[in-house]
SEFI-956253 format. One record per residue (C-alpha): x, y, z; residue in one letter; residue number from 1. Coordinates in steps of 0.5 Angstrom, whole numbers, plus 500, padded with zeros to 3 digits. Example, Ala and Ser with C-alpha at 12.3 -4.5 7.8 and 13.67 -1.06 7.14 Angstrom:
2
[site [525, 491, 516], 'A', 1],
[site [527, 498, 514], 'S', 2],
END
This chain:
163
[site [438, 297, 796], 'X', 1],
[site [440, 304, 800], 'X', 2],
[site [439, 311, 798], 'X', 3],
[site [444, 315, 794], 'X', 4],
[site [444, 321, 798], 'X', 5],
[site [450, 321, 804], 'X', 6],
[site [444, 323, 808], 'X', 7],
[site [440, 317, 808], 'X', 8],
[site [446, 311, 807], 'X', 9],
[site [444, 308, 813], 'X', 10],
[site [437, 307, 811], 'X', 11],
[site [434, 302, 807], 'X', 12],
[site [429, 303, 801], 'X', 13],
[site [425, 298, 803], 'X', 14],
[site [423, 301, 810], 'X', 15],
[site [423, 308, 808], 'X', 16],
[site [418, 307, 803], 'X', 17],
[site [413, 303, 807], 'X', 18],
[site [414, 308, 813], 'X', 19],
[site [412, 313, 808], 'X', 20],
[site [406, 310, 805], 'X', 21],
[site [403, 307, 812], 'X', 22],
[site [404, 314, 815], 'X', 23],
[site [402, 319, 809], 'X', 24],
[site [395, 320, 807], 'X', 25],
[site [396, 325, 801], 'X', 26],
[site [397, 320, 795], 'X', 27],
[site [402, 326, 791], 'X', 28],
[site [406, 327, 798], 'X', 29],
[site [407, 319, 799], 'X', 30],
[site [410, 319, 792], 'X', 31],
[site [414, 326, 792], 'X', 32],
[site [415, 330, 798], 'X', 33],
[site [412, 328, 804], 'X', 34],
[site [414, 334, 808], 'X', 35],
[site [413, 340, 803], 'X', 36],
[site [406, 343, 802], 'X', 37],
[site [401, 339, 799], 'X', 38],
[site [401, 346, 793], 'X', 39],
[site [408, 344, 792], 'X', 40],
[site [407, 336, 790], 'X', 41],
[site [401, 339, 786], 'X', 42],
[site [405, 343, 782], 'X', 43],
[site [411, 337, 781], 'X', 44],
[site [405, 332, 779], 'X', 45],
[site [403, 337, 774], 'X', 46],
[site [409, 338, 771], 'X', 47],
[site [411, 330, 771], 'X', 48],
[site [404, 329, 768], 'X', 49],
[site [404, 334, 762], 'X', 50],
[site [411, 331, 760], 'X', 51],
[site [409, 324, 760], 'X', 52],
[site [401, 326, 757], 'X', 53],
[site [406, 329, 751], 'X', 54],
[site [411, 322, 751], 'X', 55],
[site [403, 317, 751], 'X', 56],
[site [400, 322, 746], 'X', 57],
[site [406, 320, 740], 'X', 58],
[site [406, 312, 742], 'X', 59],
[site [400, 307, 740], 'X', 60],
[site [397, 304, 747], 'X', 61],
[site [399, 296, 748], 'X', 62],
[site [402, 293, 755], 'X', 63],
[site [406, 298, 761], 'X', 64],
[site [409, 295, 766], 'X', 65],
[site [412, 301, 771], 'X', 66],
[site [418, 299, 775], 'X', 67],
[site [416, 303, 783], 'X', 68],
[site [409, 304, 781], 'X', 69],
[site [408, 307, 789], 'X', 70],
[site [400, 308, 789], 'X', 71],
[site [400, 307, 782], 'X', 72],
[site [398, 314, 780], 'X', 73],
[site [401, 313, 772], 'X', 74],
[site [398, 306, 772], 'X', 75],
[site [392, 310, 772], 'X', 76],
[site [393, 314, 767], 'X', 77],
[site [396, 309, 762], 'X', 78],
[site [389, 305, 763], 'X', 79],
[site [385, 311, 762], 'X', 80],
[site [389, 311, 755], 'X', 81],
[site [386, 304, 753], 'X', 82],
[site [394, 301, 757], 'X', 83],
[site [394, 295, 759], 'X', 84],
[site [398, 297, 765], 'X', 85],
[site [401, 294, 772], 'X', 86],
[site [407, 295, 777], 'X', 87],
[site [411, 293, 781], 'X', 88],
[site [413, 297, 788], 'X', 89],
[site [418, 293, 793], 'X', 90],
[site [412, 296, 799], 'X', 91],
[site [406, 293, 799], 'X', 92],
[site [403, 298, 803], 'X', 93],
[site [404, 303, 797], 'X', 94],
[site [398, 298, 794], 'X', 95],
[site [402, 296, 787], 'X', 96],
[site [399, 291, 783], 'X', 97],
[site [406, 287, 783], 'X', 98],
[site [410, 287, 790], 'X', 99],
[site [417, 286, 788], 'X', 100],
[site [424, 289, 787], 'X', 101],
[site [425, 293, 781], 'X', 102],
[site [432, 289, 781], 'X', 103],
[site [427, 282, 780], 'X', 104],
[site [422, 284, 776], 'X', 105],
[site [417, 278, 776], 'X', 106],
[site [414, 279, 769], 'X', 107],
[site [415, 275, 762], 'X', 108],
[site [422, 278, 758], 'X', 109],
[site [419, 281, 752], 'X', 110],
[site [412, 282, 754], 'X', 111],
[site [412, 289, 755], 'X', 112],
[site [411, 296, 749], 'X', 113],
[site [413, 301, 754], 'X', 114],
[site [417, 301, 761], 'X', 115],
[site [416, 307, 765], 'X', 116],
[site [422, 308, 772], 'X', 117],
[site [419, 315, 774], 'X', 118],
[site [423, 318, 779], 'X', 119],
[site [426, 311, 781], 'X', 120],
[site [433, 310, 779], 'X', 121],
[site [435, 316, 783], 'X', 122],
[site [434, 312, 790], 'X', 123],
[site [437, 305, 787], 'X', 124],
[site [444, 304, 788], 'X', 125],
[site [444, 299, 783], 'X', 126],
[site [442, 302, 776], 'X', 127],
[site [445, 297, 772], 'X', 128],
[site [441, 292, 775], 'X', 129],
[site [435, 296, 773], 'X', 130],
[site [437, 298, 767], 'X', 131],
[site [437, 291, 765], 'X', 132],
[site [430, 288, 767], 'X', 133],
[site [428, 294, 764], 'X', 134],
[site [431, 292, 756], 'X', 135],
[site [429, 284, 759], 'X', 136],
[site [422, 286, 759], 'X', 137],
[site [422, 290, 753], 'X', 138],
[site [419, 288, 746], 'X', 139],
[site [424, 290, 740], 'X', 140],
[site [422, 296, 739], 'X', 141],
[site [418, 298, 745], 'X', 142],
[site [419, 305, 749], 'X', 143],
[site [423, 306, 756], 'X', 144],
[site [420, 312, 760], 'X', 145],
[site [425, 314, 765], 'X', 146],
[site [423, 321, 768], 'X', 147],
[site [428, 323, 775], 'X', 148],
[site [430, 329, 778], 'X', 149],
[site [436, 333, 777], 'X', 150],
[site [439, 337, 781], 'X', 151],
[site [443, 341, 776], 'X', 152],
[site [444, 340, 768], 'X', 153],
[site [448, 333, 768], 'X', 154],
[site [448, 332, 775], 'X', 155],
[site [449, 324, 777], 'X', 156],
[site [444, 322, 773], 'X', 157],
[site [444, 325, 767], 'X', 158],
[site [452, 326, 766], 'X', 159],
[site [452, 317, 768], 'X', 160],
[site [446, 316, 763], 'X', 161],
[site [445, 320, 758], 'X', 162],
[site [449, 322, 752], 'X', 163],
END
């Protein structure tokens, strides 16, 4: 797995991650920018929460599984929702409570009412792969939460994933 960005091709997402989360204390700044002001991360956490608390608020609580859980900040707030949540996260050092790449995903196929991906598709260069363990583990009739982070209105992600 490597990084989209041509700046990045030569690292692996594997070692990124567990440099970032051994290194980085700041449980917003491991998961979203490290290098920014801490009042920055604080507002991209706040804007992220405010979406996904008014996606949670339609839905009926039941299992979650989060695919690139990092320290597990949206597992948290699922359970303290009544979810039965867990995740994955391919470094060990973010403390998920799966460690496994999001291209296996080891959970039951089926067994899931809600499948979160936050800011995760953007660092993986094969989303399909993704895609598929997602629809896997999905119940019918259970909900896909996908949250990124576009450059511009129909960037990358968008314009490839979203019609």
């Amino acid at each position: 797995m490597l990084f989209l960005s041509e700046a990045m091709n030569s690292f692996s997402t594997d070692s990124y991650w567990r440099s970032v989360h051994r290194e980085t204390v700041d449980d917003l700044a491991a998961v979203n920018y490290p290098s920014l002001p801490a009042g920055f991360n604080r507002l991209v956490d706040r804007i992220f929460r405010e979406a996904i608390e008014e996606v949670l608020r339609e839905l009926p609580s039941g299992r979650a599984f989060e695919i690139g859980c990092g320290r597990g900040r949206w597992m948290r707030l699922l359970r303290g929702r009544g979810w039965v949540a867990h995740g994955c996260d391919i470094a060990l050092s973010a403390r998920p409570s799966v460690v496994a790449s999001e291209l296996a995903v080891p959970i039951r196929s089926r067994s899931c009412n809600l499948v979160l991906a936050i800011t995760v598709l953007q660092h993986i260069r094969e989303k399909e792969f993704v895609l598929d363990e997602i629809f896997r583990i999905l119940e019918p009739g259970g909900h896909v939460l996908l949250v990124e982070i576009l450059e511009r209105p129909g960037g990358h992600l968008a314009g490839a994933y979203v019609s």
